[in-house]
Chimera marker file (.cmm) of the C-alpha trace (Angstrom):
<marker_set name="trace">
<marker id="1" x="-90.434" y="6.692" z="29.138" r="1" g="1" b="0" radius="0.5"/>
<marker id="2" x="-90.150" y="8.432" z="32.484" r="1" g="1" b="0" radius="0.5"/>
<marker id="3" x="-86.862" y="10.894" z="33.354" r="1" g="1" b="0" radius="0.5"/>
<marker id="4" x="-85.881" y="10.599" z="36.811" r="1" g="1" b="0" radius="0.5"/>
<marker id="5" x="-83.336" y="12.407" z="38.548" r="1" g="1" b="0" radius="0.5"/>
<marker id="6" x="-80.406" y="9.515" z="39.454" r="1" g="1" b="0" radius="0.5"/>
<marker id="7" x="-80.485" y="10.986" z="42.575" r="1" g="1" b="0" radius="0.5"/>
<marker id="8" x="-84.256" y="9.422" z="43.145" r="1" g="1" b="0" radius="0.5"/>
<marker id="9" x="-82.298" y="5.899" z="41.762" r="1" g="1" b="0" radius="0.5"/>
<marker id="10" x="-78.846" y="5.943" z="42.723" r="1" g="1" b="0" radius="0.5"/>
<marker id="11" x="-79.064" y="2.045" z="42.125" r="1" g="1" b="0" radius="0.5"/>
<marker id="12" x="-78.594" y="2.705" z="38.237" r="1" g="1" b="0" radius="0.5"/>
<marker id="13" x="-75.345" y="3.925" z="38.949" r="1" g="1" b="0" radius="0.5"/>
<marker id="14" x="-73.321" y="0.459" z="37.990" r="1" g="1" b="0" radius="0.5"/>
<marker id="15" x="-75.475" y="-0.278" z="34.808" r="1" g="1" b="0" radius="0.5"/>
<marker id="16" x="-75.175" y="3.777" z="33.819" r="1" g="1" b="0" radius="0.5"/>
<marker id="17" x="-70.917" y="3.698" z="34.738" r="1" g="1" b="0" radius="0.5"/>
<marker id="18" x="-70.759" y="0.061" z="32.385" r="1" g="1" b="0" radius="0.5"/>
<marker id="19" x="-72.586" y="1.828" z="29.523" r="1" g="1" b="0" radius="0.5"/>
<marker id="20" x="-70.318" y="5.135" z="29.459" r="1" g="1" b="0" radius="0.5"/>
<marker id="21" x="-67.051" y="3.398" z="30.019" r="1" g="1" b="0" radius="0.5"/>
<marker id="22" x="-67.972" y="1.574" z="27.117" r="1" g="1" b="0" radius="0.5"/>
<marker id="23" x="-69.205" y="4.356" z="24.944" r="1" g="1" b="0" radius="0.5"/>
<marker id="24" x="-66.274" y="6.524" z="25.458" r="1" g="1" b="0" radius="0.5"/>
<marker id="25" x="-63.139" y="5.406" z="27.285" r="1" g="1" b="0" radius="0.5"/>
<marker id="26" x="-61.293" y="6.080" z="24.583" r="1" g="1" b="0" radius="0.5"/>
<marker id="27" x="-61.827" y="9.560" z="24.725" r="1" g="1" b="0" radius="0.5"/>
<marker id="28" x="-60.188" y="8.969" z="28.447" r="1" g="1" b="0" radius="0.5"/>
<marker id="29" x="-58.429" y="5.840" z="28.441" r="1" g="1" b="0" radius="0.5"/>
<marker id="30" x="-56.673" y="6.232" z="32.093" r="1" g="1" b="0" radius="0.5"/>
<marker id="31" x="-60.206" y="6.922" z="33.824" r="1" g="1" b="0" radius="0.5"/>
<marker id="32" x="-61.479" y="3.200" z="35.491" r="1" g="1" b="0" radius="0.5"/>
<marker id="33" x="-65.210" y="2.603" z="35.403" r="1" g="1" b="0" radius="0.5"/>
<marker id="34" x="-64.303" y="2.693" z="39.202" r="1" g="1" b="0" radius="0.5"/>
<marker id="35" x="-63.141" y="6.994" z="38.678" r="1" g="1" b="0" radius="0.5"/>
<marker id="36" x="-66.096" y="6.833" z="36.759" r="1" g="1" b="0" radius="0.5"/>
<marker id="37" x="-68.755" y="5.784" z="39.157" r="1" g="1" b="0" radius="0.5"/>
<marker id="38" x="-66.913" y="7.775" z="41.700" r="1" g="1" b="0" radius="0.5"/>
<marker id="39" x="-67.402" y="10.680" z="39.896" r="1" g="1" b="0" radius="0.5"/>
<marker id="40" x="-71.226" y="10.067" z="39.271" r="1" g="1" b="0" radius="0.5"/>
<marker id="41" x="-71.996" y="9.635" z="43.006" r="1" g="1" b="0" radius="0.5"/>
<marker id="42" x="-71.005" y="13.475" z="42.549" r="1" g="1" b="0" radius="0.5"/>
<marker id="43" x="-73.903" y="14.458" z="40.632" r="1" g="1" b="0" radius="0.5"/>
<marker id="44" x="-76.170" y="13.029" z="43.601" r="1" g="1" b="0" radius="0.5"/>
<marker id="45" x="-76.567" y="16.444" z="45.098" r="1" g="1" b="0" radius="0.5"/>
<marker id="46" x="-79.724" y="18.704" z="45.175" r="1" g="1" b="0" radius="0.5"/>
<marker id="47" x="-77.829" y="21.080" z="42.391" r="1" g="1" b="0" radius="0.5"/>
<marker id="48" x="-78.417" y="20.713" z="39.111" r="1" g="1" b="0" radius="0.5"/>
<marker id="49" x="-75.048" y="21.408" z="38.350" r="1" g="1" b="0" radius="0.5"/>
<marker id="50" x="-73.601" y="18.356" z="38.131" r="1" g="1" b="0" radius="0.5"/>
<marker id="51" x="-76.865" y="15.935" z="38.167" r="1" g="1" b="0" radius="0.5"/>
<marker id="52" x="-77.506" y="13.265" z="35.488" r="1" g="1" b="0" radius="0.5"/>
<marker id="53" x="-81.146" y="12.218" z="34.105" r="1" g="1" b="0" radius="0.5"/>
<marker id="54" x="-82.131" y="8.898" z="33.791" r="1" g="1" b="0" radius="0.5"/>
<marker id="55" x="-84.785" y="7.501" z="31.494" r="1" g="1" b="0" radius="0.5"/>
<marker id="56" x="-86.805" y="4.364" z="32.499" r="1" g="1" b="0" radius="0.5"/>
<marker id="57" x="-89.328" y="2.538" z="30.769" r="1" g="1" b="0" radius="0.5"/>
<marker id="58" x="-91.181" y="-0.789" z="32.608" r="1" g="1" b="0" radius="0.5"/>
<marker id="59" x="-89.063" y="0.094" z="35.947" r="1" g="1" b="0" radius="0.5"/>
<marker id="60" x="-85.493" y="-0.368" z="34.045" r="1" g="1" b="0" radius="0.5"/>
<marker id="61" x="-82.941" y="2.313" z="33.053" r="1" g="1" b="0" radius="0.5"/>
<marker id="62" x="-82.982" y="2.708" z="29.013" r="1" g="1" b="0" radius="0.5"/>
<marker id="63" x="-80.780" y="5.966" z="28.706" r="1" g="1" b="0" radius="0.5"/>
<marker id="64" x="-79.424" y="9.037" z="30.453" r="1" g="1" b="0" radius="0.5"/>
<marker id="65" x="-78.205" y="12.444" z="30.066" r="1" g="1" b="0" radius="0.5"/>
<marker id="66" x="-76.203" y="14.969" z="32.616" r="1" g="1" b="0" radius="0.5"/>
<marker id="67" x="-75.821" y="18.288" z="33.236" r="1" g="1" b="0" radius="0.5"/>
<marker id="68" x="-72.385" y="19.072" z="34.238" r="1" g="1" b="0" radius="0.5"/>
<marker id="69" x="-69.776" y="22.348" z="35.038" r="1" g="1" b="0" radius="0.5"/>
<marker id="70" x="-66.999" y="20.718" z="32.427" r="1" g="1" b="0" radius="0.5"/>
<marker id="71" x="-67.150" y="18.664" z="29.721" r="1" g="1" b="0" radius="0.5"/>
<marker id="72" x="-63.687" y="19.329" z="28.191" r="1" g="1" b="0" radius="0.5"/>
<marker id="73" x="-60.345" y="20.198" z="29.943" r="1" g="1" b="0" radius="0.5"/>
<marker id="74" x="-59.794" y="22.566" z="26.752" r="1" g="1" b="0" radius="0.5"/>
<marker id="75" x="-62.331" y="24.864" z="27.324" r="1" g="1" b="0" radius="0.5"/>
<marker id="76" x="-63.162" y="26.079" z="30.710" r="1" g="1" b="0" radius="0.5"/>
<marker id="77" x="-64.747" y="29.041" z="29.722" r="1" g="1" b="0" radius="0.5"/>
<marker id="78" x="-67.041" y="27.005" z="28.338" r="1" g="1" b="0" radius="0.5"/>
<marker id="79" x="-70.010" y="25.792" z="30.974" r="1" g="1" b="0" radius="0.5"/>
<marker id="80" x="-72.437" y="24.200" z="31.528" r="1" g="1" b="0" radius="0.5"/>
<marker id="81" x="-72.164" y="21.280" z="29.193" r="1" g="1" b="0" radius="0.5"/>
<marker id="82" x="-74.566" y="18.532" z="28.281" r="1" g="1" b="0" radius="0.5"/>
<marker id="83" x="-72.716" y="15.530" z="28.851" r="1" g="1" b="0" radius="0.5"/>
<marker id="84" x="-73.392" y="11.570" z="28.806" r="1" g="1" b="0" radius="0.5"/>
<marker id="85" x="-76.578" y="11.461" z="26.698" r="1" g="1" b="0" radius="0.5"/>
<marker id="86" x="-76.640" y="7.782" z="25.754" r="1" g="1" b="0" radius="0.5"/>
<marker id="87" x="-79.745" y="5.483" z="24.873" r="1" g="1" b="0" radius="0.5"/>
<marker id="88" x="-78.938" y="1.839" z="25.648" r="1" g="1" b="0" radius="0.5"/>
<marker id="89" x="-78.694" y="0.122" z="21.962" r="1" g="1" b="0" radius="0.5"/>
<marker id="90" x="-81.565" y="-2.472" z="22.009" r="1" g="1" b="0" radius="0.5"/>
<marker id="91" x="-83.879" y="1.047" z="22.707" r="1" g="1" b="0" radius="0.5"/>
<marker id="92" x="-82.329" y="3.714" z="19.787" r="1" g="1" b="0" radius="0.5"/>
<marker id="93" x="-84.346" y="5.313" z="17.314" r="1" g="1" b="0" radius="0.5"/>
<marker id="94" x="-87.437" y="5.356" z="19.509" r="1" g="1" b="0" radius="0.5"/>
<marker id="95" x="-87.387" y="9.197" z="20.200" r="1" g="1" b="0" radius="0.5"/>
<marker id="96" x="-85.467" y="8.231" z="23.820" r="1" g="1" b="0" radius="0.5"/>
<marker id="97" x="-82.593" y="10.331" z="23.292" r="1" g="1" b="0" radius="0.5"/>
<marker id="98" x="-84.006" y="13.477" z="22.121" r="1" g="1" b="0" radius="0.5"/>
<marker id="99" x="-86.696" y="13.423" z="24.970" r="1" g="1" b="0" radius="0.5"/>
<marker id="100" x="-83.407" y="13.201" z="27.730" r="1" g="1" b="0" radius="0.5"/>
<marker id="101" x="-81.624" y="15.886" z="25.738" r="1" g="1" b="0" radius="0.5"/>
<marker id="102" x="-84.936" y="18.087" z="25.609" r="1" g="1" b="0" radius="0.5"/>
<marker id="103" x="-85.165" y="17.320" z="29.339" r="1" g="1" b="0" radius="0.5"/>
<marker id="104" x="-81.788" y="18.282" z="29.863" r="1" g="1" b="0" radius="0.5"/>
<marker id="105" x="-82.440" y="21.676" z="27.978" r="1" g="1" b="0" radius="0.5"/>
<marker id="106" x="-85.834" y="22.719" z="30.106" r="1" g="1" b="0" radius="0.5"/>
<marker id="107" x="-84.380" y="21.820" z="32.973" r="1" g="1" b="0" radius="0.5"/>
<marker id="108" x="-81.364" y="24.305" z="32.496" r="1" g="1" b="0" radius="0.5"/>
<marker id="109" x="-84.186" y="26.976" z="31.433" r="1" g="1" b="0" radius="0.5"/>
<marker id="110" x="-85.905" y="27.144" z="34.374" r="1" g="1" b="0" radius="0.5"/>
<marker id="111" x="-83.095" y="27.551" z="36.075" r="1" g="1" b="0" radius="0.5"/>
<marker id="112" x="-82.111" y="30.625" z="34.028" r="1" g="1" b="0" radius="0.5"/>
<marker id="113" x="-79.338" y="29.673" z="32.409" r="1" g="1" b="0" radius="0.5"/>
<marker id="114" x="-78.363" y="31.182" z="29.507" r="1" g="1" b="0" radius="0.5"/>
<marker id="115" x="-76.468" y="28.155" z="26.633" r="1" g="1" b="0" radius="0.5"/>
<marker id="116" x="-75.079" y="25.089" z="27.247" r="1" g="1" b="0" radius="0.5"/>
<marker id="117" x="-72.665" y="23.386" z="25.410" r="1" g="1" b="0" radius="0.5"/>
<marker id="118" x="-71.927" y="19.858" z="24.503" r="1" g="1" b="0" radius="0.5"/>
<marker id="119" x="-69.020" y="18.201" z="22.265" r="1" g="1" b="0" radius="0.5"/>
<marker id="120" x="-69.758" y="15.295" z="19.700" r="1" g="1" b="0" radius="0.5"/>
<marker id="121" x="-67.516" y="12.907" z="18.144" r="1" g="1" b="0" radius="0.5"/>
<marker id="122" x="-70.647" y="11.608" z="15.612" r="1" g="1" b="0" radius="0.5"/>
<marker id="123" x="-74.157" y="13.112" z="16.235" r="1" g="1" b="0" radius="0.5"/>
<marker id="124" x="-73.861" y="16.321" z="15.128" r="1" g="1" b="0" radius="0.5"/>
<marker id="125" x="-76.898" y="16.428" z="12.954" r="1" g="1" b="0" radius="0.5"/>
<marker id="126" x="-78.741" y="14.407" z="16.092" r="1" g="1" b="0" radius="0.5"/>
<marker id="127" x="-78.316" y="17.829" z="17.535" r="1" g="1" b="0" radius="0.5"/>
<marker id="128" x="-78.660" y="19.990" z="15.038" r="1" g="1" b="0" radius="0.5"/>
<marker id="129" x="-82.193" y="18.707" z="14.990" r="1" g="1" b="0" radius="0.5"/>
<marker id="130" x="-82.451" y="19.410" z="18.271" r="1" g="1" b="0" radius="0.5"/>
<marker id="131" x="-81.713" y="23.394" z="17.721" r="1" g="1" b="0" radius="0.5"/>
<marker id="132" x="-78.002" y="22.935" z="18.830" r="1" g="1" b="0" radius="0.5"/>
<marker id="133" x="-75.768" y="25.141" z="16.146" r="1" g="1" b="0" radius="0.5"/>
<marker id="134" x="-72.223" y="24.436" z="15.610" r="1" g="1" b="0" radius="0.5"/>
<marker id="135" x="-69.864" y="26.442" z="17.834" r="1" g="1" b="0" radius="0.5"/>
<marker id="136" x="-66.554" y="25.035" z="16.697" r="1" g="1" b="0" radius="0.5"/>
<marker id="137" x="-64.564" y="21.889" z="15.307" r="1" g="1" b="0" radius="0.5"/>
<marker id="138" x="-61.136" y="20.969" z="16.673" r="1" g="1" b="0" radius="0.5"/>
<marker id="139" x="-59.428" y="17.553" z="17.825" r="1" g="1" b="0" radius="0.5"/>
<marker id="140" x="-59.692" y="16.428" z="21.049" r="1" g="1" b="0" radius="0.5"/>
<marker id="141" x="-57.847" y="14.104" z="22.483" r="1" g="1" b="0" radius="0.5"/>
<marker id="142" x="-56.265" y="12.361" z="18.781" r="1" g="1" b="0" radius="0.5"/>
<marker id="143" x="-60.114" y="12.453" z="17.996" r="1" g="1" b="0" radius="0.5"/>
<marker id="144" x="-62.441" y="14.826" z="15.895" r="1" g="1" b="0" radius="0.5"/>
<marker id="145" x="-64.830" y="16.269" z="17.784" r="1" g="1" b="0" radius="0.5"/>
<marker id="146" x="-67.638" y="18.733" z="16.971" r="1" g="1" b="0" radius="0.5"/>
<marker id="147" x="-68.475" y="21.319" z="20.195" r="1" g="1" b="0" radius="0.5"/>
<marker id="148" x="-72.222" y="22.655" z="19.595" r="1" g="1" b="0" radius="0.5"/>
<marker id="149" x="-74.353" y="25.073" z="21.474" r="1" g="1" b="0" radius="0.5"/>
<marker id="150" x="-77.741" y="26.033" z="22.157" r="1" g="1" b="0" radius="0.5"/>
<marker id="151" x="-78.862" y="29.433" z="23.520" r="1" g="1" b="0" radius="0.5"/>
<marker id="152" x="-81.844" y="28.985" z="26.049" r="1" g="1" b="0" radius="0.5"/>
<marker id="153" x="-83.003" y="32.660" z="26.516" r="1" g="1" b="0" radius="0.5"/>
<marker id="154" x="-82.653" y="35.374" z="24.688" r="1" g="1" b="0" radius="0.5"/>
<link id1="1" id2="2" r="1" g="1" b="0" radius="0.2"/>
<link id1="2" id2="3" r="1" g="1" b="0" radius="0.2"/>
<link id1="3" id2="4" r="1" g="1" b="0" radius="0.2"/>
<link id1="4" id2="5" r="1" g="1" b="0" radius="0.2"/>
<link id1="5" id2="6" r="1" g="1" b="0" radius="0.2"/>
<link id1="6" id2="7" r="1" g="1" b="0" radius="0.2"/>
<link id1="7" id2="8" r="1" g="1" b="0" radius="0.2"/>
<link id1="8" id2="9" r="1" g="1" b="0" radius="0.2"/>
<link id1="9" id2="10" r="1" g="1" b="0" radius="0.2"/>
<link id1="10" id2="11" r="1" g="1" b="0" radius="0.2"/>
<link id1="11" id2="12" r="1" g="1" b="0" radius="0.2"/>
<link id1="12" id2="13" r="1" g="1" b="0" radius="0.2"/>
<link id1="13" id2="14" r="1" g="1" b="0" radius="0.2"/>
<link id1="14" id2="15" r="1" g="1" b="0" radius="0.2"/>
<link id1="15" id2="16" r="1" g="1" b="0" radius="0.2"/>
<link id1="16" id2="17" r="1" g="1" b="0" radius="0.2"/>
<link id1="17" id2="18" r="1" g="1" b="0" radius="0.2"/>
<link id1="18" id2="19" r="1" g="1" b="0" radius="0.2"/>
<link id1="19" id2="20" r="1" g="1" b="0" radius="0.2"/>
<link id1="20" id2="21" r="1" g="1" b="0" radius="0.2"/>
<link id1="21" id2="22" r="1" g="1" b="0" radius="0.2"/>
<link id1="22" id2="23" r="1" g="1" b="0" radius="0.2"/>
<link id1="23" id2="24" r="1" g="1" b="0" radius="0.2"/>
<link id1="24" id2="25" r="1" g="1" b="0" radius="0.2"/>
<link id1="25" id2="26" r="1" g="1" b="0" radius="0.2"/>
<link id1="26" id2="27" r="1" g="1" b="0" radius="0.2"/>
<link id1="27" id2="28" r="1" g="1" b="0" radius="0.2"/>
<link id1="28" id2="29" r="1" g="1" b="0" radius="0.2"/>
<link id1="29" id2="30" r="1" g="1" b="0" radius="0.2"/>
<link id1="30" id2="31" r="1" g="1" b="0" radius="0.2"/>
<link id1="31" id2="32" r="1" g="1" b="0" radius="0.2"/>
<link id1="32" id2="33" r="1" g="1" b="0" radius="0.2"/>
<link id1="33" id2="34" r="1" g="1" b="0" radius="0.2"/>
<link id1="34" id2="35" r="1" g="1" b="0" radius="0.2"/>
<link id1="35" id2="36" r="1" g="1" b="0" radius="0.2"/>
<link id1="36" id2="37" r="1" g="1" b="0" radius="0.2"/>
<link id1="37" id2="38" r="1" g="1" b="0" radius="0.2"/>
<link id1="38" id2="39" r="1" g="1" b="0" radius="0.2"/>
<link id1="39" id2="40" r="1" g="1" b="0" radius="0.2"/>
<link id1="40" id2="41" r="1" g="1" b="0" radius="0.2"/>
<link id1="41" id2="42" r="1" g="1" b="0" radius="0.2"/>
<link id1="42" id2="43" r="1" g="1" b="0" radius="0.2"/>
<link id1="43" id2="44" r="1" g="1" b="0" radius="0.2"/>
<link id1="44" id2="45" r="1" g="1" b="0" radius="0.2"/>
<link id1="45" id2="46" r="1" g="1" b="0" radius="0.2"/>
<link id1="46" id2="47" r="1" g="1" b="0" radius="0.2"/>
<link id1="47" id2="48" r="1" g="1" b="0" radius="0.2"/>
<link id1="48" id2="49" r="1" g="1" b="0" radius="0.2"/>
<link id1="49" id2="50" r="1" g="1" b="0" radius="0.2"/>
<link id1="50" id2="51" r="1" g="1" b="0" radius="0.2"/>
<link id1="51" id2="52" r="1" g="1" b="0" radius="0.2"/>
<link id1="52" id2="53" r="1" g="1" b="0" radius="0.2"/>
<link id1="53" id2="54" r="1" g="1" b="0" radius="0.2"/>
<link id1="54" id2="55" r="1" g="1" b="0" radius="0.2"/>
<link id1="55" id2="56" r="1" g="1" b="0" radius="0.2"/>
<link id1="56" id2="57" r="1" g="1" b="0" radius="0.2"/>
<link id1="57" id2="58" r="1" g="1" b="0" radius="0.2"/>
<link id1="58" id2="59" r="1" g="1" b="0" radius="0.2"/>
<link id1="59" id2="60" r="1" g="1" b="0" radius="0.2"/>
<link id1="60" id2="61" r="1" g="1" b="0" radius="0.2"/>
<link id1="61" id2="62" r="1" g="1" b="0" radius="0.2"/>
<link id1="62" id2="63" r="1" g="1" b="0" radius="0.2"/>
<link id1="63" id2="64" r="1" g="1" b="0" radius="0.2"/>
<link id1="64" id2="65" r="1" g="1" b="0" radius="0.2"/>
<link id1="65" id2="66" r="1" g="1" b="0" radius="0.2"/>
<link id1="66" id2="67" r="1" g="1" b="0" radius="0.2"/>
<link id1="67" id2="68" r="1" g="1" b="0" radius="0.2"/>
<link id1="68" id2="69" r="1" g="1" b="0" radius="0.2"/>
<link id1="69" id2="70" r="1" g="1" b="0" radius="0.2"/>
<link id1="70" id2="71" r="1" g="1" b="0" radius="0.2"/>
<link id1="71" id2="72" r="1" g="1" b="0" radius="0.2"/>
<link id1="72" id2="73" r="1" g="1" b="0" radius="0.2"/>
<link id1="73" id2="74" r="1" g="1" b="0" radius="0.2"/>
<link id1="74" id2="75" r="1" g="1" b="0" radius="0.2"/>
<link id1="75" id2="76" r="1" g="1" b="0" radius="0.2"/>
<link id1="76" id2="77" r="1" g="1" b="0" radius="0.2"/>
<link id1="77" id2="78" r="1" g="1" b="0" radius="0.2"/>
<link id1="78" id2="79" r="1" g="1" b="0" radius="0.2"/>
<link id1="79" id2="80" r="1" g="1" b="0" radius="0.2"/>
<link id1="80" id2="81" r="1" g="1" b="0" radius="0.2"/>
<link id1="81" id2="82" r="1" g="1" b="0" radius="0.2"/>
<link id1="82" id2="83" r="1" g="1" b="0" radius="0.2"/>
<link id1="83" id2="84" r="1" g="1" b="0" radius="0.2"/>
<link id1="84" id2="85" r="1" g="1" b="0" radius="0.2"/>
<link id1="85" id2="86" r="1" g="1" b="0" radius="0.2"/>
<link id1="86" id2="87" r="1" g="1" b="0" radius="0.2"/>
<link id1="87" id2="88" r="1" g="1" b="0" radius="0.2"/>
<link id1="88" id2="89" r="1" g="1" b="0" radius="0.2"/>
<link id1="89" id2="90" r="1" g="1" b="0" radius="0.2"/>
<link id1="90" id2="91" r="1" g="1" b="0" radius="0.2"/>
<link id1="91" id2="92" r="1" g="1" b="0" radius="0.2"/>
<link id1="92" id2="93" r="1" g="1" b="0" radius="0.2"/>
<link id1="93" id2="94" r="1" g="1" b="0" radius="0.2"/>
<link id1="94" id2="95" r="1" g="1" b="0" radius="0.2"/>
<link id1="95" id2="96" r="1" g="1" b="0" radius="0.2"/>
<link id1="96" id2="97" r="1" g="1" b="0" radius="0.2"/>
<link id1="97" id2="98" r="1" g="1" b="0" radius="0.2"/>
<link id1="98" id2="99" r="1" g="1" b="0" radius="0.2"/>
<link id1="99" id2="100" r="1" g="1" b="0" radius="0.2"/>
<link id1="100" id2="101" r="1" g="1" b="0" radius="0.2"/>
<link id1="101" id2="102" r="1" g="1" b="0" radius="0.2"/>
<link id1="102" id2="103" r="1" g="1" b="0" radius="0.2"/>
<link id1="103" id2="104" r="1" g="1" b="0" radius="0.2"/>
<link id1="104" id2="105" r="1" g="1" b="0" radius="0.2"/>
<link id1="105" id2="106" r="1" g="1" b="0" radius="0.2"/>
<link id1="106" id2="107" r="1" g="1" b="0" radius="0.2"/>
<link id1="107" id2="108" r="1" g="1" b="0" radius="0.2"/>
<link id1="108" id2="109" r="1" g="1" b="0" radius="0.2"/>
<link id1="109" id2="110" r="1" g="1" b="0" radius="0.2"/>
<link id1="110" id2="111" r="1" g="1" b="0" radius="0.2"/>
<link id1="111" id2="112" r="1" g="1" b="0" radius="0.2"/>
<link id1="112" id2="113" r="1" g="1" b="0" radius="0.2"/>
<link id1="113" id2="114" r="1" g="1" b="0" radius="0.2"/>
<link id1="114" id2="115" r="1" g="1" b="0" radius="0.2"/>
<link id1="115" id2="116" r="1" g="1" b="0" radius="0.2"/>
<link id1="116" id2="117" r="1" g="1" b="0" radius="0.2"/>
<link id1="117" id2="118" r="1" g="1" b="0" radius="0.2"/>
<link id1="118" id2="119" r="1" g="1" b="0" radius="0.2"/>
<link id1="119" id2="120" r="1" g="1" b="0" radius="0.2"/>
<link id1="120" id2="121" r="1" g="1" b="0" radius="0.2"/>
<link id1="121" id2="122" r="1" g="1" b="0" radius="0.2"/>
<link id1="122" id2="123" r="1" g="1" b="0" radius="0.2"/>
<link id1="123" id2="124" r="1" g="1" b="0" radius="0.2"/>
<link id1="124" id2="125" r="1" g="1" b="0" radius="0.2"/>
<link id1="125" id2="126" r="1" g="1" b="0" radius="0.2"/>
<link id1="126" id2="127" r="1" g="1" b="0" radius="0.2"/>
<link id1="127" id2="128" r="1" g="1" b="0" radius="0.2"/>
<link id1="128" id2="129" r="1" g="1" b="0" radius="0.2"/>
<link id1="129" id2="130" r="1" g="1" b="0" radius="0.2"/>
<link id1="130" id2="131" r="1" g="1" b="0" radius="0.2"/>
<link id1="131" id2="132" r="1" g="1" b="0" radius="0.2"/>
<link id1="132" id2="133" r="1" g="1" b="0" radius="0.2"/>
<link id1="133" id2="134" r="1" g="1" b="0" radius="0.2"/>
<link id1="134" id2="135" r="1" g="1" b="0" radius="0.2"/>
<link id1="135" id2="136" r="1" g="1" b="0" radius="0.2"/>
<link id1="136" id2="137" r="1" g="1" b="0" radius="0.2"/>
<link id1="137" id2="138" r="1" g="1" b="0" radius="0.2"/>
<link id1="138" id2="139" r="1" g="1" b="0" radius="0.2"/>
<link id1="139" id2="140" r="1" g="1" b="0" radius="0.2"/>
<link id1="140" id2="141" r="1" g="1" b="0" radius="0.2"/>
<link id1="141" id2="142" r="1" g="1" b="0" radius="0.2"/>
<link id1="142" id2="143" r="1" g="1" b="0" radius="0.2"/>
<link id1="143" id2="144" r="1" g="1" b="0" radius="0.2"/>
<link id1="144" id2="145" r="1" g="1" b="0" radius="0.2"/>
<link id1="145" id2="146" r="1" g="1" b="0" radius="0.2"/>
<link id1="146" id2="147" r="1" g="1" b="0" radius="0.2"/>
<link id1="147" id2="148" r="1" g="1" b="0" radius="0.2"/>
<link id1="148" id2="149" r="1" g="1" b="0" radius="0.2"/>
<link id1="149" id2="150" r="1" g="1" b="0" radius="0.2"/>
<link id1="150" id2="151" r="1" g="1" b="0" radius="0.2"/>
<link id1="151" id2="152" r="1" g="1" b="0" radius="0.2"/>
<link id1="152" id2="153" r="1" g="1" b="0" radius="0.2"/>
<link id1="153" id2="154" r="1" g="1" b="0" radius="0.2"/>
</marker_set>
């Protein structure tokens, strides 16, 4: 698998919306996968806060994984966040996701920043395998949700 900055293949932008929106709209039921591709063209910039990670294997998009300011309207002291790590279903279990996460997590090193934070409604030992600890556990939006962190320097 190669990562690729979306930015380099903006064109996965409709397949990368469909699979979010149907991962997790219910943690945001009002937000349209129209708000939601809207808000990816966002992370098109040269910054790498926001900017999303793409994973492609034989010239197709298999996963992704972003790097955003906030993940959760309940904790904005809380930033930057790992957000939108998903491995499309027919390609789990091949090592996919922890390679974008990984990806994710060198890319914030080099840029010298210090933890990032993610929240989990299921993987929490996904991450914890990773080298993410537990932070906290609280509801979020009518759902249980587990809010991890990983210190990069230090």
């Amino acid at each position: 698998m190669d990562i690729i900055n979306l930015q380099d293949k903006p064109e996965y932008i409709d397949v990368l919306t469909k699979w979010h929106h149907e991962e997790w709209s219910y943690l945001d039921p009002d937000v349209s996968i129209e708000q939601r591709k809207s808000k990816m063209q966002e992370y098109l910039g040269s910054t790498l806060v926001p900017s999303t990670y793409v994973g492609e294997e034989s010239g197709k998009p298999i996963g992704s994984a972003a790097i955003i300011a906030q993940d959760m309207d309940t904790h904005s002291e809380l930033s930057p966040w790992l957000a939108s790590v998903f491995v499309d279903p027919t390609q789990r279990n091949k090592g996919f996701g922890a390679m974008l996460v990984n990806h994710i997590t060198q890319q914030a090193r080099v840029a010298n920043i210090e933890k990032l934070y993610l929240f989990t409604p299921d993987k929490e030992n996904f991450y914890k395998k990773l080298g993410w600890s537990v932070l906290m556990k609280e509801k979020y939006r009518g759902y249980p949700v587990t809010i991890m962190e990983i210190k990069l320097r230090g």
